[in-house]
C-alpha positions as CSV (number, residue, x, y, z in Angstrom):
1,X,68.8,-44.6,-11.8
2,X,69.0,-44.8,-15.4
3,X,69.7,-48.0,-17.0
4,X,73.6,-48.2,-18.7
5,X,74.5,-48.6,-22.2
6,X,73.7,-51.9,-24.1
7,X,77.7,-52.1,-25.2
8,X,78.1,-53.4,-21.5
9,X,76.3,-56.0,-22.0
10,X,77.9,-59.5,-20.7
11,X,80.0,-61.2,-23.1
12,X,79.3,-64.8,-24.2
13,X,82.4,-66.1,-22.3
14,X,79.6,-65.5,-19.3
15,X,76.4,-67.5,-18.4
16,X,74.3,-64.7,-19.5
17,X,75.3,-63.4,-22.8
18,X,73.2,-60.0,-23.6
19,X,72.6,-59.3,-20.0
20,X,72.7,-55.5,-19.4
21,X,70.8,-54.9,-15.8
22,X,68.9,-56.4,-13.2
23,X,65.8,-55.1,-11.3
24,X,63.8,-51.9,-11.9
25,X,60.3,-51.6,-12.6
26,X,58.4,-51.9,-15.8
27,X,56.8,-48.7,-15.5
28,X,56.3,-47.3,-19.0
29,X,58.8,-44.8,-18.7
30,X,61.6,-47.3,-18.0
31,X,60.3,-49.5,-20.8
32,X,60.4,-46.3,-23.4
33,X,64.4,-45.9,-22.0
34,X,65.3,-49.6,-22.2
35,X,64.0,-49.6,-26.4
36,X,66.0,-46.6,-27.2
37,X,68.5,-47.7,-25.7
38,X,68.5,-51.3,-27.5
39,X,67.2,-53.8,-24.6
40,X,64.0,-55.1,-24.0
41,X,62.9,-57.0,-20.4
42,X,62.8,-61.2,-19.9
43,X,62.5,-62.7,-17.2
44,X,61.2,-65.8,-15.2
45,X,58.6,-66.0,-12.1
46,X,60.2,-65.3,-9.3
47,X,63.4,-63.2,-11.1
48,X,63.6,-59.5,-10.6
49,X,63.3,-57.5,-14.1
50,X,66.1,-58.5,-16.2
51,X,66.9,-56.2,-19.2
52,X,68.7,-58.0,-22.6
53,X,70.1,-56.9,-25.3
54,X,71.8,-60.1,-27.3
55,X,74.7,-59.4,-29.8
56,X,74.2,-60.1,-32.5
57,X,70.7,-59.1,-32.8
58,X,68.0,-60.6,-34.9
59,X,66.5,-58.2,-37.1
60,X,63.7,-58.4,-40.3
61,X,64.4,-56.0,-43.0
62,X,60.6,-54.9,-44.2
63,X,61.9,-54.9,-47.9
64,X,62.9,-58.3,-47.7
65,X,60.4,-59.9,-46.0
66,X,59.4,-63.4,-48.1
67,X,55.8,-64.7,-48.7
68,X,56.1,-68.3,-49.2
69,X,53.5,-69.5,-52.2
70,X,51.3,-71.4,-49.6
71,X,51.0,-68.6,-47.3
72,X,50.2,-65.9,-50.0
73,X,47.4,-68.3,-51.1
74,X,46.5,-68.7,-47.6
75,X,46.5,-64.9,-47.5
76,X,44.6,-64.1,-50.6
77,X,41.8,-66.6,-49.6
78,X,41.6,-65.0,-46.0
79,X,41.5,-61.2,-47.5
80,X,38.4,-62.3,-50.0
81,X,36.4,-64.6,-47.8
82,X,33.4,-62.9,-45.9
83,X,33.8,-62.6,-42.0
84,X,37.4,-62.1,-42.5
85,X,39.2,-59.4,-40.6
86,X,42.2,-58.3,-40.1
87,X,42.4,-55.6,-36.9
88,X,44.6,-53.2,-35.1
89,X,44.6,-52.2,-31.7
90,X,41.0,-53.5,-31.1
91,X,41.7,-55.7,-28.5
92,X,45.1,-55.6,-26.7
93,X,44.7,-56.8,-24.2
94,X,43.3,-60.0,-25.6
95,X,46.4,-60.7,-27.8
96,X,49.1,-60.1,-25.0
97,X,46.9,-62.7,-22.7
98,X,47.1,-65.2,-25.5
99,X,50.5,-64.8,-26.5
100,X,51.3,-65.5,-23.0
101,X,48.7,-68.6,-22.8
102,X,50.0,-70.1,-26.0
103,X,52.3,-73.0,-25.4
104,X,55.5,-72.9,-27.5
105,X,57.4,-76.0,-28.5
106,X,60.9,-76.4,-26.5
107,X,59.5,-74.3,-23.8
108,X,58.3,-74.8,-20.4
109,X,56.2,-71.7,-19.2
110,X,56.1,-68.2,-20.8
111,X,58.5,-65.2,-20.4
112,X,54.7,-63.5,-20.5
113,X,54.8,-63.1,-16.8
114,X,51.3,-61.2,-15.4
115,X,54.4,-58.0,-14.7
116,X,54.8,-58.1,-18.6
117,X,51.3,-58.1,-19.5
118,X,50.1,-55.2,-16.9
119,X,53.6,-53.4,-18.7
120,X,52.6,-53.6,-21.7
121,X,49.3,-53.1,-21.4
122,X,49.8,-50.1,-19.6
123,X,52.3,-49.2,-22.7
124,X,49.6,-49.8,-24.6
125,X,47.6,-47.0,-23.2
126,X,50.4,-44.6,-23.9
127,X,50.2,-45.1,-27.5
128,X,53.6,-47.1,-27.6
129,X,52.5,-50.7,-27.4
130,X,50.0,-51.8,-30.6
131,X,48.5,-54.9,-31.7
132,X,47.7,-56.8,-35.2
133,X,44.7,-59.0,-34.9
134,X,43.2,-61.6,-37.4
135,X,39.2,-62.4,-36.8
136,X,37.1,-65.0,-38.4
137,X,33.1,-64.8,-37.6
138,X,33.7,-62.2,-34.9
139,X,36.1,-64.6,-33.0
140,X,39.5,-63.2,-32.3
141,X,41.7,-66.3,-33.9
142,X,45.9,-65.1,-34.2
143,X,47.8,-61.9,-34.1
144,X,51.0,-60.4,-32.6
145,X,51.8,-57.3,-30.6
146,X,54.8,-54.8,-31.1
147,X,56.4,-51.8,-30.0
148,X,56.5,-48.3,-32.4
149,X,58.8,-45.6,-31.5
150,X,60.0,-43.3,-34.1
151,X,60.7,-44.9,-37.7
152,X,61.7,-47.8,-35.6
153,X,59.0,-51.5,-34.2
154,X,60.1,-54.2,-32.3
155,X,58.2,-57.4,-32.6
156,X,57.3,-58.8,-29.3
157,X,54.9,-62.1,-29.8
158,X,52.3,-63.8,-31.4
159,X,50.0,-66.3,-31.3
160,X,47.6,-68.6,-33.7
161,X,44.4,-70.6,-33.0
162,X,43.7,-71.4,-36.3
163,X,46.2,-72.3,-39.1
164,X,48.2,-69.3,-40.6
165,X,46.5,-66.7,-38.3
166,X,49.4,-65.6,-36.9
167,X,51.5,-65.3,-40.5
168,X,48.7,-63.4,-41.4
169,X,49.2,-61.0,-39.2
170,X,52.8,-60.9,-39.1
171,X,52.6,-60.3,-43.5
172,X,49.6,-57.3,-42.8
173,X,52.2,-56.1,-39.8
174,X,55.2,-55.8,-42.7
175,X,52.8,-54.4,-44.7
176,X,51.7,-51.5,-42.6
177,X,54.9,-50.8,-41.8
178,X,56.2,-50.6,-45.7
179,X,53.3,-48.1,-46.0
180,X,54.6,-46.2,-42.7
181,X,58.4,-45.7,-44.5
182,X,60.0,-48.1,-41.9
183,X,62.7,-50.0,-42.9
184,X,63.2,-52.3,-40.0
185,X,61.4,-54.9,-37.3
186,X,63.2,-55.9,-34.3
187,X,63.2,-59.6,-33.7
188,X,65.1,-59.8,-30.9
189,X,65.9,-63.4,-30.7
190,X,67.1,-65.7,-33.8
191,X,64.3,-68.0,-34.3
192,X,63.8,-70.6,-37.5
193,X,60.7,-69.8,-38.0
194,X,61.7,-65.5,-38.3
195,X,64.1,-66.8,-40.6
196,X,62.2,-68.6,-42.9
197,X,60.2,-65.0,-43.4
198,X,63.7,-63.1,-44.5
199,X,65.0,-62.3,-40.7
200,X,68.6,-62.3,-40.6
201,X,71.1,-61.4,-37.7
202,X,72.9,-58.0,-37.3
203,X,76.1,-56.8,-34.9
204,X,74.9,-55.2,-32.1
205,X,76.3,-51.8,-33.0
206,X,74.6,-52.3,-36.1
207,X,71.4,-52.2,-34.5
208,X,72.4,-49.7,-31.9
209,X,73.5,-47.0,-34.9
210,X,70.0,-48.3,-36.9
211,X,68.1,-47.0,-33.4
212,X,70.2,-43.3,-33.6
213,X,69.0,-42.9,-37.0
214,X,65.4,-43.4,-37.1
215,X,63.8,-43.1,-33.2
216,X,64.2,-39.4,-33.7
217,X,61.9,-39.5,-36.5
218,X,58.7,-38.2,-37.0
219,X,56.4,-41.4,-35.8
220,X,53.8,-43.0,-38.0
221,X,50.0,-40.8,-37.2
222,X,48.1,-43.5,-36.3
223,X,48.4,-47.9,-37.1
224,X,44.9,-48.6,-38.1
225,X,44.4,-51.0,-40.6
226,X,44.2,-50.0,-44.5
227,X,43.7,-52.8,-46.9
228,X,45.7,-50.4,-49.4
229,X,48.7,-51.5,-47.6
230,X,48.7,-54.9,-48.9
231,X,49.8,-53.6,-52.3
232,X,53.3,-53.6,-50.8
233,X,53.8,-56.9,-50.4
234,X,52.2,-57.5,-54.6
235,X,49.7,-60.1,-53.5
């Protein structure tokens, strides 16, 4: 059965604003259907699959993505310091298992649930699911994972280990995707700290009419990493 439309979502006079469905698998095929259709799975241990798609919607326009001063230093330093990497899609697998292992401040447990990882993972295998990855000395340190479908990525998490490692690969994410012609990130969920980077909330049917006018188009060839990128962001 085919998951509805995202404009019958529940309203936030109910105790589940953003709610769409409930239950389902995660089968790569139902996760492709739920992004084009603007909602995204999260859900607890022990809760079927519940599929969310908040209005408004938290969105980061690529163009206006902000560098503070201390992180472009931070950045400049990393990209011109031997043993320094930045990666993508070199270790997947690793990334989603820390993202889900990373404790987050004002949160008890992870939405990262062992269904989500084997998803995503299995996403990842499809060509659909990718990763950013920062490396110091060989040792996998930060990075983030997200979703590409057309002219259209949706953020999922990330996670640091050392200081910055995750902005790092949240500015070389924005970066490739400047250099890929796309014009918009998917945030999801309104966060300070995606703020503070140039996110901004959008109406649902914003979003909704942003999806119908770039996941038909012709998709990015590949997301390896090309330090040529970086000249989009003028370090």
């Amino acid at each position: 059965m085919p998951l509805p439309p995202a404009s019958g979502a529940l309203g936030d006079d109910s105790d589940a604003p953003g709610l769409v469905a409930a239950g389902g698998n995660l089968w790569p095929g139902r996760l492709e259907e739920a992004y084009r259709k603007g909602m995204f799975p999260w859900f607890s241990p022990g809760q079927p699959v519940l599929w969310w798609s908040p209005d408004p919607r938290m969105v980061l326009p690529t163009a206006a993505f902000r560098l503070s001063q201390s992180l472009r230093k931070s950045l400049r330093r990393f990209l011109r310091t031997p043993g320094c990497e930045l990666r993508f899609d070199s270790a997947f697998t690793r990334v989603i298992d820390a993202c889900a292992r990373t404790p987050r401040r004002g949160q008890d447990g992870t939405w990262i649930v062992p269904a989500m990882v084997n998803a995503y993972t299995a996403w990842h295998a499809t060509g659909r699911a990718h990763s950013v990855e920062t490396w110091v000395a060989g040792d996998l340190v930060g990075g983030l994972y997200f979703v590409s479908i057309g002219r259209m990525c949706f953020g999922e998490s990330m996670f640091a280990q050392r200081t910055d490692a995750s902005k790092i690969a949240l500015a070389a994410f924005v970066a490739a995707a400047l250099a890929r012609d796309i014009p918009l990130i998917d945030c999801q969920q309104n966060t300070g700290h995606l703020a503070s980077f140039g996110a901004r909330e959008i109406p649902r049917s914003e979003f909704l009419a942003h999806l119908a006018l770039t996941l038909g188009a012709a998709e990015p060839v590949d997301w390896s990493y090309d330090e040529s990128a970086w000249a989009r962001l003028s370090l």
